[in-house]
Backbone as a chain_set.jsonl record, in Angstrom:
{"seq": "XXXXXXXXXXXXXXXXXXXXXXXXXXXXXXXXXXXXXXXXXXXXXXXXXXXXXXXXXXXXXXXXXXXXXXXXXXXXXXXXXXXXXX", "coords": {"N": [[8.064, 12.518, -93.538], [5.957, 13.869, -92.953], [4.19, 11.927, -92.252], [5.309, 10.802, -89.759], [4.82, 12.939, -87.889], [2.244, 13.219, -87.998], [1.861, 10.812, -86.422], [2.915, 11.177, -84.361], [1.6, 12.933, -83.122], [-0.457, 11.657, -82.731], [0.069, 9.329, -81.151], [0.712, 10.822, -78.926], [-2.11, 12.332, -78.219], [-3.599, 9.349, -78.03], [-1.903, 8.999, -75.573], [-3.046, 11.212, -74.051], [-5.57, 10.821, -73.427], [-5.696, 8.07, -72.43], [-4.559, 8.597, -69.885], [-6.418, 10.655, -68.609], [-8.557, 8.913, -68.452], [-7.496, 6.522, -67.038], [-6.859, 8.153, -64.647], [-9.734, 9.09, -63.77], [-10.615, 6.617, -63.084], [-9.212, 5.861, -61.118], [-9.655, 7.217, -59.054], [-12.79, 6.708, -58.575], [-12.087, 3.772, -57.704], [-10.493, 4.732, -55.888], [-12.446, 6.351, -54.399], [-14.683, 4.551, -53.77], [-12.932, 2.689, -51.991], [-12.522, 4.196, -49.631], [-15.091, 4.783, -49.087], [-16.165, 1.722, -48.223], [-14.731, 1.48, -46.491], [-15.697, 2.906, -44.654], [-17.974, 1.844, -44.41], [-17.248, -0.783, -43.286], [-16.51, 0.68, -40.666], [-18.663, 1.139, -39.453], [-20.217, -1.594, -39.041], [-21.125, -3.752, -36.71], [-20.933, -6.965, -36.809], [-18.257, -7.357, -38.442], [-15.744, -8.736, -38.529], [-12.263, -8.782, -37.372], [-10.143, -9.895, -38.932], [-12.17, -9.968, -41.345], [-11.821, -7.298, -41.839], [-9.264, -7.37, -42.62], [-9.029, -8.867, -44.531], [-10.263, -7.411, -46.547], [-8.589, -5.062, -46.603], [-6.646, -6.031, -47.354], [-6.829, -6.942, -49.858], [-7.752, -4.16, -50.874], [-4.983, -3.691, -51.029], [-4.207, -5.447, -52.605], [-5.297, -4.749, -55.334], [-4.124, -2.212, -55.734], [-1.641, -2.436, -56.037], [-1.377, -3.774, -59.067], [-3.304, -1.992, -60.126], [-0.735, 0.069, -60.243], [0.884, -1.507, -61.55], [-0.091, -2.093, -64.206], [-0.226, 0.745, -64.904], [1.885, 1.274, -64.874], [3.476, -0.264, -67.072], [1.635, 0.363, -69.71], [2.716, 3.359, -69.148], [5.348, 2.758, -70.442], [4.927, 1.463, -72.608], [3.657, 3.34, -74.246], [6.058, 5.032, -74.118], [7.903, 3.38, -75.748], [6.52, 3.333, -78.089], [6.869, 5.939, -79.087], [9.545, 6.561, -78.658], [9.769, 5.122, -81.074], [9.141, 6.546, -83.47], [10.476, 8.893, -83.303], [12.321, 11.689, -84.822], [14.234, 11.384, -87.456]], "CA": [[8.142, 13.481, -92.463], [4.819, 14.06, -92.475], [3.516, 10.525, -91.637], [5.997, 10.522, -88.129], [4.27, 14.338, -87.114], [0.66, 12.422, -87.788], [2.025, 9.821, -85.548], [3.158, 11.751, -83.23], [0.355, 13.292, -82.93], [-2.076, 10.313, -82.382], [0.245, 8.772, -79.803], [0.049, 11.875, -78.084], [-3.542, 11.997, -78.09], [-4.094, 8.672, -77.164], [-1.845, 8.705, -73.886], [-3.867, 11.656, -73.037], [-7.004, 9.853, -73.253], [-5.173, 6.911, -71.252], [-4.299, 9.511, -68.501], [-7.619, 11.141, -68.311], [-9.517, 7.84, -67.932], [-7.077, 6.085, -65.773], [-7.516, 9.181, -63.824], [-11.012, 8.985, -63.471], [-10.942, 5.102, -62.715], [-8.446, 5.589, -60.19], [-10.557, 8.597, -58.444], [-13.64, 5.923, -58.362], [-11.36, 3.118, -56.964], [-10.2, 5.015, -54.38], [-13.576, 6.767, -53.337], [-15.192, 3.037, -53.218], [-12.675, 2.148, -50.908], [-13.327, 4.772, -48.732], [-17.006, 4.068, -48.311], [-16.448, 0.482, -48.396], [-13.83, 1.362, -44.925], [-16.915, 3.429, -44.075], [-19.157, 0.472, -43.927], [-16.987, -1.581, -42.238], [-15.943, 0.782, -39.416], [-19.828, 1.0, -38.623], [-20.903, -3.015, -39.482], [-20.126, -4.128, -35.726], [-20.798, -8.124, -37.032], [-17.706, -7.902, -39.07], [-14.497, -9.044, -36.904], [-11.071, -7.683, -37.888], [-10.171, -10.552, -40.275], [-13.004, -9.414, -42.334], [-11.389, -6.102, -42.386], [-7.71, -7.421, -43.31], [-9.232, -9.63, -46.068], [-10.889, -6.153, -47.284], [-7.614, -4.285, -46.938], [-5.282, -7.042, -48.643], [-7.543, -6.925, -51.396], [-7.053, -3.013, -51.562], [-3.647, -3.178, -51.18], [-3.398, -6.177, -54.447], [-6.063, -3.772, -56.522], [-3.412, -0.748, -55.629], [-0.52, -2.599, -56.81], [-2.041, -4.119, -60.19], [-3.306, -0.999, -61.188], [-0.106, 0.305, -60.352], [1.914, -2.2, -62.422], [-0.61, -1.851, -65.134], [-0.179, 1.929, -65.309], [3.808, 1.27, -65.721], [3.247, -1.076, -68.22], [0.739, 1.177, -70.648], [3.69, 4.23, -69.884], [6.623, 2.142, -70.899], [4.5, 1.467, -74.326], [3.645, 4.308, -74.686], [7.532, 5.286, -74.621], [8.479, 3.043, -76.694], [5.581, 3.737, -79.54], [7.445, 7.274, -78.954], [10.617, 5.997, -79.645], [10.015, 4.662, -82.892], [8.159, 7.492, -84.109], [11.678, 9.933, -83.15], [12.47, 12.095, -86.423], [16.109, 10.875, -87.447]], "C": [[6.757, 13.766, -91.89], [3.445, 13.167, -91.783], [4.016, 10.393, -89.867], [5.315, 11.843, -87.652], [2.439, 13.741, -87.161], [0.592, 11.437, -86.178], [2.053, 9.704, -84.248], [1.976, 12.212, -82.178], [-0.608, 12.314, -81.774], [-1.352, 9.963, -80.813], [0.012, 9.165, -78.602], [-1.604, 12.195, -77.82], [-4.087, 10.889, -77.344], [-3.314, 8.114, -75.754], [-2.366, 9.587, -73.037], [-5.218, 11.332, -72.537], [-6.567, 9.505, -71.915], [-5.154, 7.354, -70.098], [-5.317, 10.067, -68.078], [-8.766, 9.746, -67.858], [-9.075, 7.189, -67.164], [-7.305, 6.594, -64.625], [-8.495, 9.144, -62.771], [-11.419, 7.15, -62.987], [-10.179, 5.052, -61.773], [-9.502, 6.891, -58.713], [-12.076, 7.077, -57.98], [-13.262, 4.622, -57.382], [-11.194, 3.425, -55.884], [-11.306, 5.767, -53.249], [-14.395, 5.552, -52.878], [-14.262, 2.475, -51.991], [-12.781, 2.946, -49.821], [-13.978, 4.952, -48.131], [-17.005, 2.672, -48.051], [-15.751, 0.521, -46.781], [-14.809, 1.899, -44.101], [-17.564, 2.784, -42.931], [-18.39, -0.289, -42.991], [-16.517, -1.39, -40.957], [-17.671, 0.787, -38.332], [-20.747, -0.133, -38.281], [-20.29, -3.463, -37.758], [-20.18, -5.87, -35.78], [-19.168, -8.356, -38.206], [-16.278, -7.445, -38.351], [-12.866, -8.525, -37.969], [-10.224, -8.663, -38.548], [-10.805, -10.301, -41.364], [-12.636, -8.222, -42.728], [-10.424, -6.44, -43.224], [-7.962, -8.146, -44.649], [-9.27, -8.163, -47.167], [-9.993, -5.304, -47.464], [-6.39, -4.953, -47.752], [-5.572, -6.741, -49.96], [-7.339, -5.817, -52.072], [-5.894, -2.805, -51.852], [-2.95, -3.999, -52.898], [-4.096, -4.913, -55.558], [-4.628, -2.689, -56.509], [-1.987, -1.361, -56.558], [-0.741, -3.135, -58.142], [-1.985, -2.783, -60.991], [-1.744, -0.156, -61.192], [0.764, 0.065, -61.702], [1.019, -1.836, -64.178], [-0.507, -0.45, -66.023], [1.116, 2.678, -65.802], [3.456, 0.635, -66.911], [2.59, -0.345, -69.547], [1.762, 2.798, -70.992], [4.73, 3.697, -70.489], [6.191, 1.581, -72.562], [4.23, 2.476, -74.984], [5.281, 5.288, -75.05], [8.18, 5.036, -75.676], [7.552, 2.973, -78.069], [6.608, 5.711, -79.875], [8.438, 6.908, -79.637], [10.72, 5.792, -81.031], [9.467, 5.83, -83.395], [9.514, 9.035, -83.878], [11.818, 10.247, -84.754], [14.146, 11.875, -86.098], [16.613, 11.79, -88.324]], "O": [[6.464, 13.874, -90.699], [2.395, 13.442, -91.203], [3.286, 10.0, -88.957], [5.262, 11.672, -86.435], [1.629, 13.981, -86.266], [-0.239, 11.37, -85.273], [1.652, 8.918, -83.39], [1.643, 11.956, -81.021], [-1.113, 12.337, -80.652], [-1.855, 10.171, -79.709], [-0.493, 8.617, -77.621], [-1.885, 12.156, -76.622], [-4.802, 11.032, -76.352], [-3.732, 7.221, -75.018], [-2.417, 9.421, -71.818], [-5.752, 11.575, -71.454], [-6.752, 10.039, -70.822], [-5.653, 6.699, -69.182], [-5.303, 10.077, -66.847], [-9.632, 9.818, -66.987], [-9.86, 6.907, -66.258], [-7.785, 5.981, -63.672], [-8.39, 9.154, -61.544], [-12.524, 6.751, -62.62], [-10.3, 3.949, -61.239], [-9.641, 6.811, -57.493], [-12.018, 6.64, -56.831], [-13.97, 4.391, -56.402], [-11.543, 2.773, -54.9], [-11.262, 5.842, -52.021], [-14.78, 5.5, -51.709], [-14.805, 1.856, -51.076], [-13.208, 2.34, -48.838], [-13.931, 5.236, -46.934], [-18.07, 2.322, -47.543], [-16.151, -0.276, -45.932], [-14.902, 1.515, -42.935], [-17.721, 2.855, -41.712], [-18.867, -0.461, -41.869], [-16.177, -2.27, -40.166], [-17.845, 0.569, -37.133], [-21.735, -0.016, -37.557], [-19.071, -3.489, -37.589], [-19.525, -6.376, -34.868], [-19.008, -9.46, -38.725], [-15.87, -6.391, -37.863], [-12.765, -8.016, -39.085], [-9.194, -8.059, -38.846], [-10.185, -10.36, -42.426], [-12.973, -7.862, -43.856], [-10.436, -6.052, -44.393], [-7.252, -8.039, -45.649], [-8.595, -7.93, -48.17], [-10.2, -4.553, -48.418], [-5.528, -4.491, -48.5], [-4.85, -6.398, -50.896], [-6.96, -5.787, -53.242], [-5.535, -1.986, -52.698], [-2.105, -3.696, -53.74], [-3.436, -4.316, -56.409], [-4.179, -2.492, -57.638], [-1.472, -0.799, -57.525], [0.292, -2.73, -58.676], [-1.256, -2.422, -61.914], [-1.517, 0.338, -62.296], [1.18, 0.857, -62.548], [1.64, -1.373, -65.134], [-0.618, -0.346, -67.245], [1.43, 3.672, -66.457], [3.085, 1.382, -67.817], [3.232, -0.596, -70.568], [1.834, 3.378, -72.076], [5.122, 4.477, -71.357], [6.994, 1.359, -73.469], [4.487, 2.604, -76.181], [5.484, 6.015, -76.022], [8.814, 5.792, -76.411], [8.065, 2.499, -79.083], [6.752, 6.306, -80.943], [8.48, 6.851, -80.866], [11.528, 6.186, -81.872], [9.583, 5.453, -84.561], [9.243, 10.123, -84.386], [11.568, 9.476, -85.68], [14.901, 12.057, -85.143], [17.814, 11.791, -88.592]]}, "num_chains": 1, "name": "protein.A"}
């Protein structure tokens, strides 16, 4: 009983980590692209292919980390799961 309330514990712990640093890496991500749309609304050598490359690219980063951030809750579920008191 007291090994699954340890367990519990931890898992809990470390998806708040996970959530606090994803967080903070998603906060950085999205202020870089910001400045990076910055730069390129004031760069007048870079033609509007050079933008769409630069926005495809945000849009794969956006879905990645997305999928990545399902992926890390859906383990985290199922580390939950097993760890249920029966």
């Amino acid at each position: 009983m007291e090994t699954g309330k340890i367990a519990n514990q931890t898992i809990a712990f470390q998806k708040n980590l996970f959530e606090n640093t994803f967080s903070a890496m998603s906060m950085v991500q999205d202020q870089t692209e910001k400045m990076t749309n910055s730069f390129l609304t004031q760069l007048p050598w870079v033609n509007e292919d050079g933008k769409k490359a630069v926005s495809d690219a945000v849009k794969m980063y956006k879905e990645a980390r997305d999928n990545f951030k399902k992926a890390v809750d859906d383990g985290f579920a199922k580390m939950e799961e097993m760890f249920v008191q029966k």
